[in-house]
C-alpha positions in Angstrom: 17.8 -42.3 24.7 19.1 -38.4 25.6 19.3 -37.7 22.1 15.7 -39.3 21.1 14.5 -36.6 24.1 16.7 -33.8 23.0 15.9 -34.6 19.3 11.9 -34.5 20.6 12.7 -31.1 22.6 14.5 -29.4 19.6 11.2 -30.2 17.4 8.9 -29.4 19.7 10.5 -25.8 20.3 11.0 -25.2 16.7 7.4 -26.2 16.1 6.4 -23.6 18.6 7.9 -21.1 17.3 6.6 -21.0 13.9 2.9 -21.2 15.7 3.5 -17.9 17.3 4.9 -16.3 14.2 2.7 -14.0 12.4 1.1 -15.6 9.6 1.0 -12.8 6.0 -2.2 -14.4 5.5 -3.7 -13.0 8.7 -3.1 -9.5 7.3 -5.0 -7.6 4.4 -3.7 -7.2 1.3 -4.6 -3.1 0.6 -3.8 -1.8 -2.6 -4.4 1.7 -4.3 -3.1 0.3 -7.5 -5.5 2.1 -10.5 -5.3 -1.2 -11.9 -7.1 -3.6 -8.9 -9.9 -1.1 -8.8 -10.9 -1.7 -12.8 -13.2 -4.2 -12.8 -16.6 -4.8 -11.9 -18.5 -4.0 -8.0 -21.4 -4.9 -6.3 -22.4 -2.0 -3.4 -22.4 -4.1 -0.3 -22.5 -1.1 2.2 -23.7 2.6 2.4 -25.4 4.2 5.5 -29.0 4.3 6.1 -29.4 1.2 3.8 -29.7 -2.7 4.7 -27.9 -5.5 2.7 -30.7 -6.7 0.5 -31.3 -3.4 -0.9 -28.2 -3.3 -2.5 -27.8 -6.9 -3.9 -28.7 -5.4 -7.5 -26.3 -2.4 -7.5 -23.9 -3.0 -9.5 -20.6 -0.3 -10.5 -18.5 -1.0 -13.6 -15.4 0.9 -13.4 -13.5 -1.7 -16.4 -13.4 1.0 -18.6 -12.2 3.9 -16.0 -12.4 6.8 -16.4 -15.7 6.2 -17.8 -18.0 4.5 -15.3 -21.3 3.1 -14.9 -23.6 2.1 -12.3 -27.6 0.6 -12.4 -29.5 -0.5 -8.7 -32.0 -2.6 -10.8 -33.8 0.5 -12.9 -32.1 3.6 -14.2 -28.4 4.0 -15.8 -25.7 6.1 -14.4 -22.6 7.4 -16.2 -20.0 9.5 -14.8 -16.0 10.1 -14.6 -13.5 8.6 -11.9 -10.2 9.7 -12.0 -8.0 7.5 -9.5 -4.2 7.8 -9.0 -2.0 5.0 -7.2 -1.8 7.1 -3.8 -5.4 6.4 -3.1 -7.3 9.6 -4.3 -10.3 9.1 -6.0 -12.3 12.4 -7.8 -16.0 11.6 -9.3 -17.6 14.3 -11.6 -20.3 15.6 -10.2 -21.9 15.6 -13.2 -23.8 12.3 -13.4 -26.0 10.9 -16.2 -29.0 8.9 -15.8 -32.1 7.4 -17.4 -35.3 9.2 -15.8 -36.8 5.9 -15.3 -39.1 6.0 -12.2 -39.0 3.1 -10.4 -40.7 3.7 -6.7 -38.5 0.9 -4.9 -35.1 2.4 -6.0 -35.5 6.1 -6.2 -34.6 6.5 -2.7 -31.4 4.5 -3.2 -30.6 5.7 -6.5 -30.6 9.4 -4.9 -28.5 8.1 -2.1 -25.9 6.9 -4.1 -25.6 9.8 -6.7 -25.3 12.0 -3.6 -22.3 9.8 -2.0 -20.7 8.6 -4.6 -19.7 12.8 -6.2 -18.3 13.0 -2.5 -16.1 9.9 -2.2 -12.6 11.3 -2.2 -10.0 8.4 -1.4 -10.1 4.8 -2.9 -8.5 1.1 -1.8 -8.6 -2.7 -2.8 -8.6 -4.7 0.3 -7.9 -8.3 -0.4 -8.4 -8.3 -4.1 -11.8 -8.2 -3.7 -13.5 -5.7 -1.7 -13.5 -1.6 -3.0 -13.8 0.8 0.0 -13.9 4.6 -0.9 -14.0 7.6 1.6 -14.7 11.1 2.6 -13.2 13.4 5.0 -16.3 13.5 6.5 -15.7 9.5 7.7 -18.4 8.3 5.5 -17.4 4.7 3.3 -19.4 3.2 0.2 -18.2 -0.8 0.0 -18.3 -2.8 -2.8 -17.6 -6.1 -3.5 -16.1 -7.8 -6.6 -18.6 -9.0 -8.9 
């Protein structure tokens, strides 16, 4: 009977202690790898704009350092140049369709504005493209 209890206690203790271990899935998997950013993105977040406007902007950086982006009316192409320590430098010099389409001028502007200034790239998660500029300001994307 002591050793049913003591074989109970032994489990129970071990069992405990893997619960209170840190799990590697609770952590985010960040990469800067040129690689994990090639591929298509969704623009999810940028300041001053709400979700729904940006469910048709779509960045294709598959073919880097070539890349595209449309937010429903007018092309853009411009050059990224990434490097696996996280910089990121975007030609100012973008490209676009004069297209005038009233309900994405504003947004279109928005993003050719942020986008030349985005200095620093990262993967989170396989899924989710954040860039940055010293000035604090993010872009988000999300895999497509």
């Amino acid at each position: 009977m002591k050793t049913k209890i003591l074989l109970l206690a032994s489990i129970c203790t071990l069992a405990a202690c893997q619960a209170t271990t840190p799990s590697s899935q609770n952590t985010a998997s960040v990469s800067t790898a040129t690689t994990a950013a090639q591929r298509v993105w969704q623009l999810s977040e940028l300041p001053e704009f709400a979700e729904p406007q940006l469910k048709n902007t779509v960045m294709d950086w598959s073919q880097l350092p070539q890349a595209n982006a449309n937010m429903g009316c007018n092309n853009l192409k411009f050059q990224v140049n990434l490097d696996n320590a996280g910089s990121l430098k975007v030609d100012d010099r973008i490209i676009a369709t004069r297209m005038y389409c009233a309900d994405t001028m504003a947004l279109e502007t928005a993003f050719t504005q942020h986008i030349s200034k985005m200095k620093r790239y990262r993967v989170e998660n396989n899924n989710t493209l954040i860039l940055d500029n010293q000035a604090g300001l993010q872009m988000k994307f999300i895999a497509k």
